[in-house]
N, CA and C atoms as an extended XYZ file, in Angstrom:
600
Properties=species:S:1:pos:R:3:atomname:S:1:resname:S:1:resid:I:1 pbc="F F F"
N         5.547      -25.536      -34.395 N   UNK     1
C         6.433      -25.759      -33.253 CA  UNK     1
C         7.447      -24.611      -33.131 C   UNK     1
N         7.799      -24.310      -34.276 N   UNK     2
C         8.714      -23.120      -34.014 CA  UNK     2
C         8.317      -22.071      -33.844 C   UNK     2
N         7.027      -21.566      -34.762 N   UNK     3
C         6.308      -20.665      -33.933 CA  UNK     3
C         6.001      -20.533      -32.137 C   UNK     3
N         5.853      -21.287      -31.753 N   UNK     4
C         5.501      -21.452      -30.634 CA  UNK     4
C         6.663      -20.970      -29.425 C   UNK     4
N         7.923      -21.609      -29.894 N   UNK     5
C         9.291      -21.367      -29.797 CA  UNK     5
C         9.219      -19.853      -29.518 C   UNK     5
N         9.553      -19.313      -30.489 N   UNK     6
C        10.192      -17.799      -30.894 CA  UNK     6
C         8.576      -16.934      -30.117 C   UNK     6
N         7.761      -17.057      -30.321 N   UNK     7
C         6.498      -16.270      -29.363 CA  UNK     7
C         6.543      -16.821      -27.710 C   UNK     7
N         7.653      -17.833      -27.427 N   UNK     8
C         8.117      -17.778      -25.974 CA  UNK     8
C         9.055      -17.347      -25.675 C   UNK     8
N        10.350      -17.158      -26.105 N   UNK     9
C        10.867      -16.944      -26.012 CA  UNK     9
C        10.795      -14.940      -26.277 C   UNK     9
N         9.851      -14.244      -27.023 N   UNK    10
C         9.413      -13.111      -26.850 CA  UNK    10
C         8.705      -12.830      -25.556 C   UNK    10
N         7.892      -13.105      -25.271 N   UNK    11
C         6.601      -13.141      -23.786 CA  UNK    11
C         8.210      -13.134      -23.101 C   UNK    11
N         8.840      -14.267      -22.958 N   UNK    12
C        10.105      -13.887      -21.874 CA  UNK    12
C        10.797      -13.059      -21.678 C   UNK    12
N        11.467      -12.524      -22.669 N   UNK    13
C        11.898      -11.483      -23.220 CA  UNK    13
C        11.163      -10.033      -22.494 C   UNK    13
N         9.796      -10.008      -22.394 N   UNK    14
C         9.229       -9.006      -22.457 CA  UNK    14
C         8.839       -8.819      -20.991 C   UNK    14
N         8.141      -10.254      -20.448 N   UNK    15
C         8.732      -10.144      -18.568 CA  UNK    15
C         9.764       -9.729      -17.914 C   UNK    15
N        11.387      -10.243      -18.368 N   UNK    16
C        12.215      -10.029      -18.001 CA  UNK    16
C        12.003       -8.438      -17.884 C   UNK    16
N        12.126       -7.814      -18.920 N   UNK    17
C        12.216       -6.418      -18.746 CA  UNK    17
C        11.477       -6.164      -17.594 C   UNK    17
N        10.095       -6.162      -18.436 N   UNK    18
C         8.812       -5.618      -17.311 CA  UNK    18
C         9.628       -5.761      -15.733 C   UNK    18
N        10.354       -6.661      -15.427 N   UNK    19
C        10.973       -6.882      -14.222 CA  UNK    19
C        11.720       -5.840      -13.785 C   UNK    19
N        12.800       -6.187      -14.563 N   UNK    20
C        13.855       -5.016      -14.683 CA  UNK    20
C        12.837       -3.563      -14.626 C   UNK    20
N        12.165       -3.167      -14.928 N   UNK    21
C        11.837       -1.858      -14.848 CA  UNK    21
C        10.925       -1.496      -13.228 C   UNK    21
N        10.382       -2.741      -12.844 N   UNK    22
C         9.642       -2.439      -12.187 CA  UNK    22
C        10.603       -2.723      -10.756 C   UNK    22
N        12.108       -3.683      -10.750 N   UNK    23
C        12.871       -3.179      -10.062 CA  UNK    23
C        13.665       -1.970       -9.855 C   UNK    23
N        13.773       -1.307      -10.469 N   UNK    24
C        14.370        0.078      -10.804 CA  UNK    24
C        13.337        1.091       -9.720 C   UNK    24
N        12.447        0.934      -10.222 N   UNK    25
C        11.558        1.500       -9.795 CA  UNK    25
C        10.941        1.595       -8.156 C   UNK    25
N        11.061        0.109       -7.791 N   UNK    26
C        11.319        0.243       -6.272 CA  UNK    26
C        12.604        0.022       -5.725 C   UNK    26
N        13.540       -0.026       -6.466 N   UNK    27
C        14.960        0.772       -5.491 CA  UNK    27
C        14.721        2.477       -5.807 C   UNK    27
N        13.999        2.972       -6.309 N   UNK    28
C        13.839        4.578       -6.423 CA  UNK    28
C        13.268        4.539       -5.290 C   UNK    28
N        11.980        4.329       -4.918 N   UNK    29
C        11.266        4.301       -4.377 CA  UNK    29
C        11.379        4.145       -2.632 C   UNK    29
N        12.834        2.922       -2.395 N   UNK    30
C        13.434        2.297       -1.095 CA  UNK    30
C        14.316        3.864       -0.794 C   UNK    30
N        15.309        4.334       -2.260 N   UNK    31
C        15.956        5.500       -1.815 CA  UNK    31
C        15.513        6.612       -1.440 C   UNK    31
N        13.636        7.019       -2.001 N   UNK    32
C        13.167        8.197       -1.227 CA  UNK    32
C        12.600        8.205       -0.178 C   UNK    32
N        12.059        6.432        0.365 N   UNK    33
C        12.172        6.423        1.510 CA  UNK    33
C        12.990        6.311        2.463 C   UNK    33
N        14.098        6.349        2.194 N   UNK    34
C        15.118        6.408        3.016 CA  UNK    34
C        15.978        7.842        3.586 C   UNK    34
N        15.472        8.549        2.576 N   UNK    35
C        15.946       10.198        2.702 CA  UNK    35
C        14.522       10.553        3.655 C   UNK    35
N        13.224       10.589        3.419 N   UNK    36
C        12.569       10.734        4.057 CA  UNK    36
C        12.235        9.900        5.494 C   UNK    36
N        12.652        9.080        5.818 N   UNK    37
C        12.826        8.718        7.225 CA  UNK    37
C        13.964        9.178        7.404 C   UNK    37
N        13.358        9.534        8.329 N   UNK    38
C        15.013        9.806        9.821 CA  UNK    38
C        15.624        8.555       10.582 C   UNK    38
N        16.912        8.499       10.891 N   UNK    39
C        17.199        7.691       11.635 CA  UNK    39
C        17.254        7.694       13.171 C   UNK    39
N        16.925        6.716       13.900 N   UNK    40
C        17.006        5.926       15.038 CA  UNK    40
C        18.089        6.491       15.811 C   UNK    40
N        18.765        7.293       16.394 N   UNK    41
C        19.526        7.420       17.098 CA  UNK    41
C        19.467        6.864       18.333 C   UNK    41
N        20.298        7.341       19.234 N   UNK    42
C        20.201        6.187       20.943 CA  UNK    42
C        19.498        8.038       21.460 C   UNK    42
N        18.759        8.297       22.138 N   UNK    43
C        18.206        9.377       22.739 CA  UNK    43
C        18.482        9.732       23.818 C   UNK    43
N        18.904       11.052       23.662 N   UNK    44
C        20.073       12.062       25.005 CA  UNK    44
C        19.293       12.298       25.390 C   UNK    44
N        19.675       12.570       27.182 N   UNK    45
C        18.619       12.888       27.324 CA  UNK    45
C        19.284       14.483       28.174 C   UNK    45
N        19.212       15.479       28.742 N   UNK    46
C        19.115       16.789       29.128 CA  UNK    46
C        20.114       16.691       30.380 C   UNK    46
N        19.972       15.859       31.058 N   UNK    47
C        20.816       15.694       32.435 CA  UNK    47
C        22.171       15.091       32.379 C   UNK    47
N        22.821       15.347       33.164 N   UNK    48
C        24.141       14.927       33.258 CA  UNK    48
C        25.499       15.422       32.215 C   UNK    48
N        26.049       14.993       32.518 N   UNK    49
C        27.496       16.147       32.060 CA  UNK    49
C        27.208       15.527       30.590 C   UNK    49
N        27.545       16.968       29.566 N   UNK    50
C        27.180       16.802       28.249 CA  UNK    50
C        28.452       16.042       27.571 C   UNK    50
N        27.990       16.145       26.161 N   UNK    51
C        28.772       15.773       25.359 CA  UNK    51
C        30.152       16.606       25.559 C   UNK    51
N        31.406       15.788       25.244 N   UNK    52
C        32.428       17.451       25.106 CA  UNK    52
C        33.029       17.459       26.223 C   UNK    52
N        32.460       17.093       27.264 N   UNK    53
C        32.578       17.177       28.680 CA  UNK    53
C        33.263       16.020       29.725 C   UNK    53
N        33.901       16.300       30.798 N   UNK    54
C        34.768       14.810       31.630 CA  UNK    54
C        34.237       14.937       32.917 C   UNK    54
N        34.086       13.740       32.968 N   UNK    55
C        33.669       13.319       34.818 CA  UNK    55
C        34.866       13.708       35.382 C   UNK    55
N        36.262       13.492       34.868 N   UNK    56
C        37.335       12.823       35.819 CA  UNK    56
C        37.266       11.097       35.870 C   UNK    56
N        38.103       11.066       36.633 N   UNK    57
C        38.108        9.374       36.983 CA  UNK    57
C        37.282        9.371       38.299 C   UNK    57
N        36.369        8.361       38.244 N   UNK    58
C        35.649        8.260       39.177 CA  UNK    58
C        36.147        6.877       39.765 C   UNK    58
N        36.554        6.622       41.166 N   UNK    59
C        37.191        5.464       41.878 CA  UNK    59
C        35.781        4.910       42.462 C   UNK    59
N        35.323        3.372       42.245 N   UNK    60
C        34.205        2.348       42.311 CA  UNK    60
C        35.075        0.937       42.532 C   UNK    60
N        33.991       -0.043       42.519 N   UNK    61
C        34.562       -1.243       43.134 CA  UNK    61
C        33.715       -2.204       41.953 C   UNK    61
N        34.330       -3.012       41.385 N   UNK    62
C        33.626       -4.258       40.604 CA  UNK    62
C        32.911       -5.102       41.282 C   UNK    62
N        32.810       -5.921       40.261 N   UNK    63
C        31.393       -6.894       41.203 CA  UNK    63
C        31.990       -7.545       42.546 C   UNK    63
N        33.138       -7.746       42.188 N   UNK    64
C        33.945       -8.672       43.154 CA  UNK    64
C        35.041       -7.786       44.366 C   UNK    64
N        34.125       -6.345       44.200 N   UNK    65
C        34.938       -5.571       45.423 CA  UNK    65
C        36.297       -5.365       44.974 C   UNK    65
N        36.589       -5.157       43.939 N   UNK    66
C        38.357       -4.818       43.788 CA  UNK    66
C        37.787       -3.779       43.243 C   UNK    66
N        38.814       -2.430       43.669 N   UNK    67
C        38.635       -1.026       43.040 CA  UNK    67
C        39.005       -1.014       42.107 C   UNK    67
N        38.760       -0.156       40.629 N   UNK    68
C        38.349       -0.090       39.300 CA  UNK    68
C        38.448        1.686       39.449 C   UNK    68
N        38.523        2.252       38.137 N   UNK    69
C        38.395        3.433       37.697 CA  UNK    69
C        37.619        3.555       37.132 C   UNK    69
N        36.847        4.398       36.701 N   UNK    70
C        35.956        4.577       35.454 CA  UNK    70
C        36.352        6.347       34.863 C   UNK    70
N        36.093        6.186       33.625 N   UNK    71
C        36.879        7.660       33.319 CA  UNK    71
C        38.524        7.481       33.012 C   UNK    71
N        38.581        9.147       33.108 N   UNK    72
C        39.978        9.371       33.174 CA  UNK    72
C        40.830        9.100       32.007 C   UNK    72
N        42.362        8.973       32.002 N   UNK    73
C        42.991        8.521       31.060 CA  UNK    73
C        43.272        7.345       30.693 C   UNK    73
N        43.226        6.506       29.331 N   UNK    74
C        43.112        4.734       29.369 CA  UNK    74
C        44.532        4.652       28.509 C   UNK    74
N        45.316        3.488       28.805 N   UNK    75
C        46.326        3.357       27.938 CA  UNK    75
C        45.955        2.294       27.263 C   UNK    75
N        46.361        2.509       25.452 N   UNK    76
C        45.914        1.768       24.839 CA  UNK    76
C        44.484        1.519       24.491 C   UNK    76
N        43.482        2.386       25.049 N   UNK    77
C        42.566        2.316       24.456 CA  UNK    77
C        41.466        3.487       23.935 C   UNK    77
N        41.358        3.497       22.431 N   UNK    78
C        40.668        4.430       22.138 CA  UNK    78
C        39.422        4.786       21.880 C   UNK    78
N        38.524        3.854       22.287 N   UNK    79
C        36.976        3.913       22.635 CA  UNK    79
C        36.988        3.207       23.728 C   UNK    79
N        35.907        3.724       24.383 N   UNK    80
C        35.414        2.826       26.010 CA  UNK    80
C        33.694        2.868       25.788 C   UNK    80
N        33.156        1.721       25.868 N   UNK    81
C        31.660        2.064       25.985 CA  UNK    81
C        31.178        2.073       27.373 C   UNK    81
N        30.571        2.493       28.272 N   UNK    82
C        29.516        2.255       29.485 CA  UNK    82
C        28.328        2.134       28.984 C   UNK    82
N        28.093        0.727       29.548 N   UNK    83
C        26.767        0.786       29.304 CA  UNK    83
C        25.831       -0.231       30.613 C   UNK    83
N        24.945        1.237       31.109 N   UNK    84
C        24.043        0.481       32.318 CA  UNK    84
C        23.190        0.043       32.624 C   UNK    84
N        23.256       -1.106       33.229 N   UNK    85
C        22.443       -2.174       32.857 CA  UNK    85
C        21.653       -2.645       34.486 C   UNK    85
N        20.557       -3.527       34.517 N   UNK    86
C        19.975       -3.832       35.614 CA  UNK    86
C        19.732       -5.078       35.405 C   UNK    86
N        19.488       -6.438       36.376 N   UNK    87
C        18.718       -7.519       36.084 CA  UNK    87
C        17.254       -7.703       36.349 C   UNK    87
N        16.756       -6.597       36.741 N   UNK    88
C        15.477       -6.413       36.543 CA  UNK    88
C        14.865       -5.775       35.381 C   UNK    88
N        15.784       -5.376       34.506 N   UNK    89
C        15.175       -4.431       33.204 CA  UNK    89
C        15.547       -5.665       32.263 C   UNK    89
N        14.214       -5.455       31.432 N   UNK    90
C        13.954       -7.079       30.565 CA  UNK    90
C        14.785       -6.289       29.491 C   UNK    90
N        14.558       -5.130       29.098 N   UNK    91
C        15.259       -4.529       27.843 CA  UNK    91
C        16.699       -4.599       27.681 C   UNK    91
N        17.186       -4.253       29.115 N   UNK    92
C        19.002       -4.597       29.207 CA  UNK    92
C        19.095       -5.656       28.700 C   UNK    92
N        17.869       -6.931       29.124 N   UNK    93
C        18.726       -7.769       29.062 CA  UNK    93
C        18.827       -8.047       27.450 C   UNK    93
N        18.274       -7.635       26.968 N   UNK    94
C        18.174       -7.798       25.591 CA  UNK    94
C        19.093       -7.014       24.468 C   UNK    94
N        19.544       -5.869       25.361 N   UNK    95
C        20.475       -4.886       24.601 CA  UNK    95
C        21.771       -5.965       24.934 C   UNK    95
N        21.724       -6.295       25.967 N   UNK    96
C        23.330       -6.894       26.391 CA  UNK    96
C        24.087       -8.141       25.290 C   UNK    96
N        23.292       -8.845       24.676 N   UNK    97
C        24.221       -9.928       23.571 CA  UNK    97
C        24.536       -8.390       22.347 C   UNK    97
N        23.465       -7.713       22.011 N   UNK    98
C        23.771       -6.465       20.925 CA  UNK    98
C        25.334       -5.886       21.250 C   UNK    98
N        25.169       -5.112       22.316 N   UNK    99
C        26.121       -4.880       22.879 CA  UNK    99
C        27.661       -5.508       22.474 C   UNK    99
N        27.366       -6.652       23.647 N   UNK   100
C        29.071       -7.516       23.115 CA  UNK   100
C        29.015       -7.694       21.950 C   UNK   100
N        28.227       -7.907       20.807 N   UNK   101
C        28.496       -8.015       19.439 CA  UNK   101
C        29.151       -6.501       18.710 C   UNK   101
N        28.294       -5.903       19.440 N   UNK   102
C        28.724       -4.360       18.539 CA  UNK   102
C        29.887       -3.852       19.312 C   UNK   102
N        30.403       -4.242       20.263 N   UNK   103
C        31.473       -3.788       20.689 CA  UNK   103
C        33.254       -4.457       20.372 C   UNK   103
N        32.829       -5.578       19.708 N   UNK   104
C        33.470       -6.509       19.014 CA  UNK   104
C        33.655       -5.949       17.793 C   UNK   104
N        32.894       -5.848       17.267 N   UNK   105
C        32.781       -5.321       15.839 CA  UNK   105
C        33.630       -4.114       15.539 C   UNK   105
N        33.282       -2.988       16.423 N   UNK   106
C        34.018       -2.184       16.646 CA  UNK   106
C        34.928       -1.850       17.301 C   UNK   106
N        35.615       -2.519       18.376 N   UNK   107
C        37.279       -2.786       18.909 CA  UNK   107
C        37.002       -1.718       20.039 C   UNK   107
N        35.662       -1.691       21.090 N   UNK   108
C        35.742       -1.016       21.679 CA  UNK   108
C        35.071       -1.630       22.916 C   UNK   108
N        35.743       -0.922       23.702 N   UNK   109
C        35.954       -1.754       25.248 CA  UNK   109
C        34.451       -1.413       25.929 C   UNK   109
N        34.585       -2.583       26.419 N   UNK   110
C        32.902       -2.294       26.808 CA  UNK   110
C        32.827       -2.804       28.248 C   UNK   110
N        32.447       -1.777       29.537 N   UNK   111
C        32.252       -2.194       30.549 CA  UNK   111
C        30.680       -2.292       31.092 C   UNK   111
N        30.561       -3.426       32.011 N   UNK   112
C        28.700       -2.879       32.313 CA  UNK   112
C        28.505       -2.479       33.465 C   UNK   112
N        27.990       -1.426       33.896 N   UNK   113
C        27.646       -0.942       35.093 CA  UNK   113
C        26.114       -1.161       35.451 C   UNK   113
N        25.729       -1.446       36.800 N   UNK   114
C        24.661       -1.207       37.503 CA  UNK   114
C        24.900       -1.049       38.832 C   UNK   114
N        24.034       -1.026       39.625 N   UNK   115
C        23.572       -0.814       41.078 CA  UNK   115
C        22.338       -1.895       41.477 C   UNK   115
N        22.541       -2.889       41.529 N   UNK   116
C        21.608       -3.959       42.159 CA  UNK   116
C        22.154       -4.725       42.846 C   UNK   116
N        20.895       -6.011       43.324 N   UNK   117
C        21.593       -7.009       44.081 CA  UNK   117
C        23.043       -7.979       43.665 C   UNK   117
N        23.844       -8.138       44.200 N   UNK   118
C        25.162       -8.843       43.671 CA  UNK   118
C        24.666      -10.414       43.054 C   UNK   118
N        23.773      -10.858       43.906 N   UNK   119
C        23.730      -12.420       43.026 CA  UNK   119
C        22.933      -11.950       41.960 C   UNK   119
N        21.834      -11.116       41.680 N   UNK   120
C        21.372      -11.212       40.403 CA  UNK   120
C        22.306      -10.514       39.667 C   UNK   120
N        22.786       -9.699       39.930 N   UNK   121
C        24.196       -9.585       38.478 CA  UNK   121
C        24.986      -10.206       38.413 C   UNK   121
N        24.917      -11.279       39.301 N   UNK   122
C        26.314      -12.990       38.791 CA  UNK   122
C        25.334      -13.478       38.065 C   UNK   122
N        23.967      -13.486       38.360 N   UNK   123
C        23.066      -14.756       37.551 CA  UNK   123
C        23.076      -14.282       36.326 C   UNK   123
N        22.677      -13.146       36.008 N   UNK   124
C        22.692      -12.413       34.728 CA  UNK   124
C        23.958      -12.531       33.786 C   UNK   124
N        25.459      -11.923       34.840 N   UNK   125
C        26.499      -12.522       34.085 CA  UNK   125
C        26.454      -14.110       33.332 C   UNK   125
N        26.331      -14.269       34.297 N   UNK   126
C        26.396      -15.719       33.796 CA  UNK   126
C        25.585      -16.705       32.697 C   UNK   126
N        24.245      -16.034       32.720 N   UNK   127
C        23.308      -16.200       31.726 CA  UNK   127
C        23.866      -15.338       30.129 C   UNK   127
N        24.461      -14.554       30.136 N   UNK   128
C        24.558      -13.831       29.279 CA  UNK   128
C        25.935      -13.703       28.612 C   UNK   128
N        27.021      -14.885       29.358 N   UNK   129
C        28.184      -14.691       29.091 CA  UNK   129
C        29.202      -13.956       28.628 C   UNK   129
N        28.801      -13.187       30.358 N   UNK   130
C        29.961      -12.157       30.454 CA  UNK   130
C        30.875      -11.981       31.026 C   UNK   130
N        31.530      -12.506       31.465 N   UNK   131
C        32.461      -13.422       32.731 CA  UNK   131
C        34.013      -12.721       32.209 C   UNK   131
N        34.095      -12.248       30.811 N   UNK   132
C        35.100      -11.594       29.892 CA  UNK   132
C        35.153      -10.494       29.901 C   UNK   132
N        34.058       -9.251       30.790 N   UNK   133
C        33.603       -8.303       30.432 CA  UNK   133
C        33.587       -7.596       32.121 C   UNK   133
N        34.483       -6.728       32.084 N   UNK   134
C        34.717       -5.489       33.643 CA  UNK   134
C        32.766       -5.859       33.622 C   UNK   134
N        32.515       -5.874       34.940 N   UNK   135
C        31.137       -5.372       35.648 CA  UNK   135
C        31.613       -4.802       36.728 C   UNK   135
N        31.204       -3.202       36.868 N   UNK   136
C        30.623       -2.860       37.865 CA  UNK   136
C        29.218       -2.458       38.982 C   UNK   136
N        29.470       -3.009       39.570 N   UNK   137
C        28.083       -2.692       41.062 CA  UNK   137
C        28.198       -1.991       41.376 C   UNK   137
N        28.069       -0.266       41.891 N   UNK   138
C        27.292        0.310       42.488 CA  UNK   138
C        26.941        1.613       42.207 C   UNK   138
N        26.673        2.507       42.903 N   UNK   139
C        25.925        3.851       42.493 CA  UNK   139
C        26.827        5.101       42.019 C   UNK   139
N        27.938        5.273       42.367 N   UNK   140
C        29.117        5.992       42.080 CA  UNK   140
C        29.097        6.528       40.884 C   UNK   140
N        29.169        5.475       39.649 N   UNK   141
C        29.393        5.986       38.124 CA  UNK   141
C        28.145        6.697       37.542 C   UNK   141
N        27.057        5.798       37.874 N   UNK   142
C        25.170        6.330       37.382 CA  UNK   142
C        25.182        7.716       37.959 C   UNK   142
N        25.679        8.259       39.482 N   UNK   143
C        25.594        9.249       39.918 CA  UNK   143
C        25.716       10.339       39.521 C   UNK   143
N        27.643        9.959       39.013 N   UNK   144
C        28.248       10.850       38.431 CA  UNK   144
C        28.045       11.396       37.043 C   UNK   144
N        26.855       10.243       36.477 N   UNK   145
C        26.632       10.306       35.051 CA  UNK   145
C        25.435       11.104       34.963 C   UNK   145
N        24.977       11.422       36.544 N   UNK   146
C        23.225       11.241       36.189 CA  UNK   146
C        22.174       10.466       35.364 C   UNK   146
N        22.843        9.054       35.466 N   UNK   147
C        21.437        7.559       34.704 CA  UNK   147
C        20.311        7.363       35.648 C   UNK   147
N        19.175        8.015       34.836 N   UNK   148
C        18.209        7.671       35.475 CA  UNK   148
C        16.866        6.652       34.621 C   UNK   148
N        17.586        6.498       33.661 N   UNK   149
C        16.667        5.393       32.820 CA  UNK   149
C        17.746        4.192       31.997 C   UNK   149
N        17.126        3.058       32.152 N   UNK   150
C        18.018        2.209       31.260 CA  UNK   150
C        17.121        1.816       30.397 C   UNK   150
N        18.114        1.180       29.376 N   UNK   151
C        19.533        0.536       29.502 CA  UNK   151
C        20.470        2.180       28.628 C   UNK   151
N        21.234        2.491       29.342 N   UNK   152
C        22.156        3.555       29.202 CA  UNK   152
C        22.988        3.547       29.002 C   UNK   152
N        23.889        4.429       27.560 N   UNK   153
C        25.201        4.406       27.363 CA  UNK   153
C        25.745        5.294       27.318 C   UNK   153
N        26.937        4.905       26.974 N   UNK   154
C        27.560        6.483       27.605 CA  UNK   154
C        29.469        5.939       26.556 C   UNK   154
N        29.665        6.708       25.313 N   UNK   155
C        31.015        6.493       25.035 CA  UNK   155
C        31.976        7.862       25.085 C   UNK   155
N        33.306        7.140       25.908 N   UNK   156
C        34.295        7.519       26.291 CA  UNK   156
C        35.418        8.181       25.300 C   UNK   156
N        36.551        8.907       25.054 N   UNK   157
C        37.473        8.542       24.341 CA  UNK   157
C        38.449        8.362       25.370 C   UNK   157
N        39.992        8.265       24.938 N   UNK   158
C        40.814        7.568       25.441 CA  UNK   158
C        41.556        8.727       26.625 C   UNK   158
N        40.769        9.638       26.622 N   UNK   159
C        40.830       10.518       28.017 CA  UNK   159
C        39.880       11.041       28.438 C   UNK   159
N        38.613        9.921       28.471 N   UNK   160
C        37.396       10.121       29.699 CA  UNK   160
C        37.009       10.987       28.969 C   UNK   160
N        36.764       12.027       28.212 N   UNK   161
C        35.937       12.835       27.385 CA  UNK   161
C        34.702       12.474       27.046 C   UNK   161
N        33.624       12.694       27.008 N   UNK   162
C        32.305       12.215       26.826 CA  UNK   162
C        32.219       12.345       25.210 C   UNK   162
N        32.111       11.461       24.542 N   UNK   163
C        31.786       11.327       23.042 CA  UNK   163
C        30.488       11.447       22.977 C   UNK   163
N        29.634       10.681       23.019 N   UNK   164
C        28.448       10.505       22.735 CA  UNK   164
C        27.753        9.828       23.578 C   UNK   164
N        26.120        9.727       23.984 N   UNK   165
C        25.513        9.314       25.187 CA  UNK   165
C        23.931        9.226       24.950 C   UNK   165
N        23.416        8.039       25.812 N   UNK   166
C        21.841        8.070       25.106 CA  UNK   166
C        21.162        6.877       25.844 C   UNK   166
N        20.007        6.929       25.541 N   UNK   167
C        19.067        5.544       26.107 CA  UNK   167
C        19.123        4.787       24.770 C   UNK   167
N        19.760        3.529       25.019 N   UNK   168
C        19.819        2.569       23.604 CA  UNK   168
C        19.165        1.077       23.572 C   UNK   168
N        18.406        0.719       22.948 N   UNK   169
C        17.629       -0.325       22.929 CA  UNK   169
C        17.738       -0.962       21.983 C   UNK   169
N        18.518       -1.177       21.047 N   UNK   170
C        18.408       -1.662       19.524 CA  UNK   170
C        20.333       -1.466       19.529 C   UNK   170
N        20.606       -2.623       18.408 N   UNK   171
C        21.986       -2.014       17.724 CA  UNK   171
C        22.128       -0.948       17.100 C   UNK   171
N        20.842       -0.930       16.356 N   UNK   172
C        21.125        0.643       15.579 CA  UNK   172
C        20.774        1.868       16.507 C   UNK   172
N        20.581        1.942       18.020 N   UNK   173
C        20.884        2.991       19.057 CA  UNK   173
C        22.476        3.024       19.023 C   UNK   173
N        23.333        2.033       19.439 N   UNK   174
C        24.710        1.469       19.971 CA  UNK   174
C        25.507        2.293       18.895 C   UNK   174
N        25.009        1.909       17.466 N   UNK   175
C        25.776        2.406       15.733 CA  UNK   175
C        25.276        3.623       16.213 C   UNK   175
N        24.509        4.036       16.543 N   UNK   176
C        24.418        5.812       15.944 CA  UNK   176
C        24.997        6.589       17.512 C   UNK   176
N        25.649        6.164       18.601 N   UNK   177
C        26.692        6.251       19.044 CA  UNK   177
C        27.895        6.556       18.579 C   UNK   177
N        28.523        5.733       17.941 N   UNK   178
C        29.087        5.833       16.884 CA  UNK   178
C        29.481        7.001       16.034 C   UNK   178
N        28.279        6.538       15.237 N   UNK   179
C        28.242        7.869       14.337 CA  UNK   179
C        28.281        9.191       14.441 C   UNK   179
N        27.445        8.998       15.539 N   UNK   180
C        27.686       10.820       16.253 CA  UNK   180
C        28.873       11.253       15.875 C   UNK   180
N        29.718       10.670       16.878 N   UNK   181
C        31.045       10.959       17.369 CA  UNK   181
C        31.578       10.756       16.175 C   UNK   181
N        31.812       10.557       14.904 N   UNK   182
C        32.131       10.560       13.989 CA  UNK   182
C        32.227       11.600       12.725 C   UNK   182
N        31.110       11.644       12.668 N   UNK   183
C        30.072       12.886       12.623 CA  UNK   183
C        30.664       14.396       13.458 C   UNK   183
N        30.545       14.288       14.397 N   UNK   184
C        31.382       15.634       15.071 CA  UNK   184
C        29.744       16.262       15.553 C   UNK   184
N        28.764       15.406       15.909 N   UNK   185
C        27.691       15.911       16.487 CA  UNK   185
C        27.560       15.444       17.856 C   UNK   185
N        26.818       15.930       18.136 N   UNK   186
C        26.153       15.628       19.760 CA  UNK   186
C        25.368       14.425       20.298 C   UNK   186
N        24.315       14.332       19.132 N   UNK   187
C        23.553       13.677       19.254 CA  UNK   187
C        23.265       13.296       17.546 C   UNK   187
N        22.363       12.455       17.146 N   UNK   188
C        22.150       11.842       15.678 CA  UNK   188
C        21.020       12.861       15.736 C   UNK   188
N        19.879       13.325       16.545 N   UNK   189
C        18.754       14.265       16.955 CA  UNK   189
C        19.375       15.549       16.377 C   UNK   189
N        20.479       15.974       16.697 N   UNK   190
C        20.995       17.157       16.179 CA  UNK   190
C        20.784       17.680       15.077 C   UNK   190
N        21.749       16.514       14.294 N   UNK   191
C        21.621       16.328       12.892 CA  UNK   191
C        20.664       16.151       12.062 C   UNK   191
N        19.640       15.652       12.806 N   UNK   192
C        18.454       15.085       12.144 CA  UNK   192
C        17.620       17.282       12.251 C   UNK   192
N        17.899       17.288       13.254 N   UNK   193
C        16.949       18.712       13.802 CA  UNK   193
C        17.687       19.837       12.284 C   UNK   193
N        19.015       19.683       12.346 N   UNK   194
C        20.068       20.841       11.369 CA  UNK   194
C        19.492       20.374       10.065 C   UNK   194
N        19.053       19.181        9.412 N   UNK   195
C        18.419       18.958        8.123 CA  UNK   195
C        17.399       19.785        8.339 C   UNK   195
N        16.882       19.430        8.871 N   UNK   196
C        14.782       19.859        9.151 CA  UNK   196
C        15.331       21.487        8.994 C   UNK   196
N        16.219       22.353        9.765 N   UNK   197
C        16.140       23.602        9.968 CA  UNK   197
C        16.871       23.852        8.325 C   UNK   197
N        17.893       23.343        7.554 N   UNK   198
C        18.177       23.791        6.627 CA  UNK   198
C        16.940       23.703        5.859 C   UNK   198
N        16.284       22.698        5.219 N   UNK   199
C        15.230       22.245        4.692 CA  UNK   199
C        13.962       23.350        4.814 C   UNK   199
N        13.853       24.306        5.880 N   UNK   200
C        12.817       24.783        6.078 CA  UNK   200
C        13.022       26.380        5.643 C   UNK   200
């Protein structure tokens, strides 16, 4: 019986490890795949005023016809997100709960712009509970931005300066917004391109 004991308590002994080693081994393994993938950025695209760069304040009208600014200088606030949206694009609608979450998270003001019919962007508001959240309707800001694909963002600093900008479909598009501008890059593509060119 005690034999039996002490030769289980070895075999256990000897799994445990085996464990332990063979976890070690794939967190090595998670960390070189992780250097070797690239990350997900939100994707710039060539048109419209770059990074670095200011519209000005552009004067538009909210959903409800009261004039609004977009741009320009904000008091009290030091991120602004745009992000444009349609109720015909199934993907907006799917970026849009990401969105208010990640804009929460990060203490940054988040307005939604499109250019469509007015009741489907109440229905949408309303489905998506945003009733808390500036919407603007019409073509003015996309213009000035040159958006020609959604769902599109576009972050501000606290004098209309273009931070960072991209087609974003995922939270981790929205975060590497973010990061850019953090970063002191253009795009997350940049960075990703300046590895590859050091590397080579």
């Amino acid at each position: 019986m005690l034999t039996s004991l002490i030769l289980s308590q070895i075999v256990s002994w000897i799994v445990i490890i085996g464990l332990i080693v063979a976890l070690l081994a794939l967190a090595r393994q998670v960390g070189v795949l992780h250097i070797r993938v690239a990350p997900a950025g939100a994707l710039a695209t060539s048109g419209g005023p770059q990074v670095g760069s200011s519209t000005g304040p552009i004067a538009t009208l909210d959903l409800d016809g009261k004039p609004v600014t977009v741009g320009g200088h904000a008091h009290g606030v030091a991120l602004r997100l745009l992000l444009f949206v349609s109720a015909q694009c199934p993907l907006c609608k799917a970026v849009i709960p990401m969105a208010t979450s990640f804009a929460h998270a990060e203490r940054v003001s988040l307005t939604f712009i499109g250019d469509d019919d007015a009741a489907a962007q109440r229905a949408m508001i309303a489905q998506h509970g945003l009733e808390s959240h500036a919407f603007i309707n019409g073509p003015e800001v996309g213009r000035a931005y040159e958006v020609a694909k959604l769902p599109f963002a576009v972050l501000l600093d606290a004098d209309g300066a273009i931070l960072s900008k991209g087609l974003v479909n995922s939270r981790e598009h929205l975060e590497s917004l973010i990061i850019a501008h953090e970063m002191g890059i253009r795009t997350v593509q940049d960075y990703i391109g300046g590895l590859k060119a050091q590397a080579a």
